[in-house]
N, C-alpha and C positions, 0 to 999 in steps of 0.2 A: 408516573413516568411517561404512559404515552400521550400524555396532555406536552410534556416538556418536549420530548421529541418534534411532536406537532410545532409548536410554538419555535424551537432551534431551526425547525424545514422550514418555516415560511419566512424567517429571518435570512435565512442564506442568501447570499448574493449571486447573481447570472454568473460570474467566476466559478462559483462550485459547481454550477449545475454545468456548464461548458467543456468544462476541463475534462471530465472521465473521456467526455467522448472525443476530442481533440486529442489528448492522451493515446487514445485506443487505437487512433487512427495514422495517427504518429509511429506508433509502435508498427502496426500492421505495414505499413510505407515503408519503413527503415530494413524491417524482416525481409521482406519482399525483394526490395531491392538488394539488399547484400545475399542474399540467398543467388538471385539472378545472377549478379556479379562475379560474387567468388565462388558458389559452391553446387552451380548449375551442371556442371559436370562432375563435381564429386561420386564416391559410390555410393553414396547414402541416396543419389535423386532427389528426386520431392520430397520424402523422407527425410532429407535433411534439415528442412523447412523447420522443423520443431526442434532442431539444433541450435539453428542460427534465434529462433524467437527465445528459447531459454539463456541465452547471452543478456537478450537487450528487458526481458521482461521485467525481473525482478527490480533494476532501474527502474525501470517505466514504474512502476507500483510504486516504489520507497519514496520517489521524486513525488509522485501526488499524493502520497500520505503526507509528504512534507507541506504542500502546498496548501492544501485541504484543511489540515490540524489547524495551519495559522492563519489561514484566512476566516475558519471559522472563532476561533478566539479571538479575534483583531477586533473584532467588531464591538465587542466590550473593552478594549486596550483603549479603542479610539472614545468613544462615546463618554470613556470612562463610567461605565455603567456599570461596573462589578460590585458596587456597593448595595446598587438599586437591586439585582438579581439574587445576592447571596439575602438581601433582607427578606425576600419572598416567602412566603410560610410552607418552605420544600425545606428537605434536606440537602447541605449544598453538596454531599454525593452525589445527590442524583441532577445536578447541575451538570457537575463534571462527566458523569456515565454516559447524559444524555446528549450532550458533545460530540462526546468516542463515541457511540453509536452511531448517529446522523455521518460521522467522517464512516464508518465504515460502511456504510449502506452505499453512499457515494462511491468507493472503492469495490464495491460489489458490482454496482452500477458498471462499472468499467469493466469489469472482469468479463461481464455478462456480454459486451461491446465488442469486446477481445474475441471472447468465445464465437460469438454470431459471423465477426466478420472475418474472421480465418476461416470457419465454414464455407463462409460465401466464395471468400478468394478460392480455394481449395478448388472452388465446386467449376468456378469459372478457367482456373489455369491451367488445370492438373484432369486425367482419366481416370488416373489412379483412386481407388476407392480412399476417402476420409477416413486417416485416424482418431474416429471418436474419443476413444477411450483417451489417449493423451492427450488431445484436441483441449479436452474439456478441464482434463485432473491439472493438466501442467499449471496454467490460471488461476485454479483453481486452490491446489495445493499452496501456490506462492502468497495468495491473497491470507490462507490461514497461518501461515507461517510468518507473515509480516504484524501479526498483531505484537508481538512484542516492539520491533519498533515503529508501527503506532500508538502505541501507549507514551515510547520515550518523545516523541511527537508533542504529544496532545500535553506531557506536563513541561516539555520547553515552551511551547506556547503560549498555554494559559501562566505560565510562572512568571514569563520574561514577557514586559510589554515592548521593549524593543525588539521584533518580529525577525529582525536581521539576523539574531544569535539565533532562531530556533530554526531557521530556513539554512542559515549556515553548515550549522550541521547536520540536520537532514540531508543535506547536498552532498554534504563531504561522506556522511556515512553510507550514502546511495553510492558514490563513486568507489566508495573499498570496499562497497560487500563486494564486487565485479573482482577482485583481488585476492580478500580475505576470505571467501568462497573455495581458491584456488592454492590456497596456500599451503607450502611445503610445513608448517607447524600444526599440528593439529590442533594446536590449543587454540590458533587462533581461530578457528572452525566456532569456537563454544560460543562467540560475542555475537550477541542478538540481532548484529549489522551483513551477516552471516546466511542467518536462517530460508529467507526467501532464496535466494541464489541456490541453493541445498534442496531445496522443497521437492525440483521437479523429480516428475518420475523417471525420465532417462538417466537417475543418479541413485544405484545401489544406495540400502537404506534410508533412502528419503524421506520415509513414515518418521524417524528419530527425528528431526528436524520441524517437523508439521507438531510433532507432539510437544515439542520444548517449546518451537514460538508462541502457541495457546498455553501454553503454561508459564511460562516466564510471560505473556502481554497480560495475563490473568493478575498476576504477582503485580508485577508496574502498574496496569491501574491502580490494584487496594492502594499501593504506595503514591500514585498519585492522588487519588480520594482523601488519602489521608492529610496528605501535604495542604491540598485544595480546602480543605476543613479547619485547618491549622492555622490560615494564614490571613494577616489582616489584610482586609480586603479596604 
């Protein structure tokens, strides 16, 4: 497995390795400034900083899982290589695991990007001592609660060699967790497009949510494993 890992890294393209941190820095920019804008004089203050960043975050992740999953699968879509890979004397589970893995190291990458440079701004705008503890969890919690949909990610991509359906709705299920997160139905709370939005810690209960997405992303992979094993290649 860590041989495949290896071999998936040095495949990657300067797109995957760019993006976390473009990403990261996108987000922190956007936070920043609407913070400045609308919510500089709220009563929350500085403080509200981890407000307005729980708005745009979980976006920011679901959109680079999107990107990520398919960029990483494309490259046997294009090459038409999936034939040469799956004949390898590997299990083609662990094809597909070591995939989802490499996307999520990269989406850790970002977190990690997230984390350092809200620190930094923090340290540079604000007197007020840094909220470590949320600083760190809010990121953090969102990246583990978003493994469900990247799982539903990684088997639009690898299933569908037209790259357009898997980005599609990644995009579109980025734009309604921001909604479906908010929604007067509860029910709609339970779809895994959902879960990141839910994760932070300024949202009573948020533990239920971090626990469902690693559990339902656990669940989507075996069923993508499975699908990916199943299918002529």
């Amino acid at each position: 497995m860590i041989k495949l890992i290896r071999t998936e890294w040095m495949k990657l393209r300067t797109f995957c390795l760019v993006l976390p941190v473009i990403a990261a820095f996108l987000l922190l920019g956007v936070t920043s400034g609407f913070w400045y804008i609308n919510f500089r004089e709220a009563p929350g203050g500085v403080y509200s900083t981890m407000s307005v960043m729980y708005f745009f975050l979980s976006f920011t992740l679901m959109l680079s899982a999107t990107l990520l999953s398919s960029v990483i699968a494309s490259t046997e879509h294009e090459t038409k290589g999936w034939n040469r890979v799956c004949s390898l004397p590997v299990g083609k589970s662990k094809i597909y695991i070591s995939k989802w893995i490499v996307t999520c190291m990269l989406l850790l990458a970002e977190v990690l990007v997230i984390i350092a440079g809200t620190f930094v701004l923090w340290k540079l705008m604000f007197h007020e001592p840094a909220p470590l503890e949320i600083l760190i969890k809010q990121p953090l919690y969102c990246f583990l609660a978003g493994f469900a949909f990247l799982s539903i990610q990684m088997w639009l991509s690898t299933v569908f060699a037209n790259q357009s359906i898997a980005i599609s709705a990644g995009t579109a299920g980025s734009m309604a967790s921001l909604f479906l997160a908010r929604s007067t139905f509860p029910v709609l709370q339970y779809m895994p497009w959902t879960y990141p939005a839910l994760s932070t810690p300024l949202v009573p209960g948020h533990w239920h949510w971090i626990v469902a997405g690693l559990a339902v992303g656990v669940v989507l992979l075996a069923a993508g494993c499975w699908h990916f094993t199943r299918k002529d290649w």
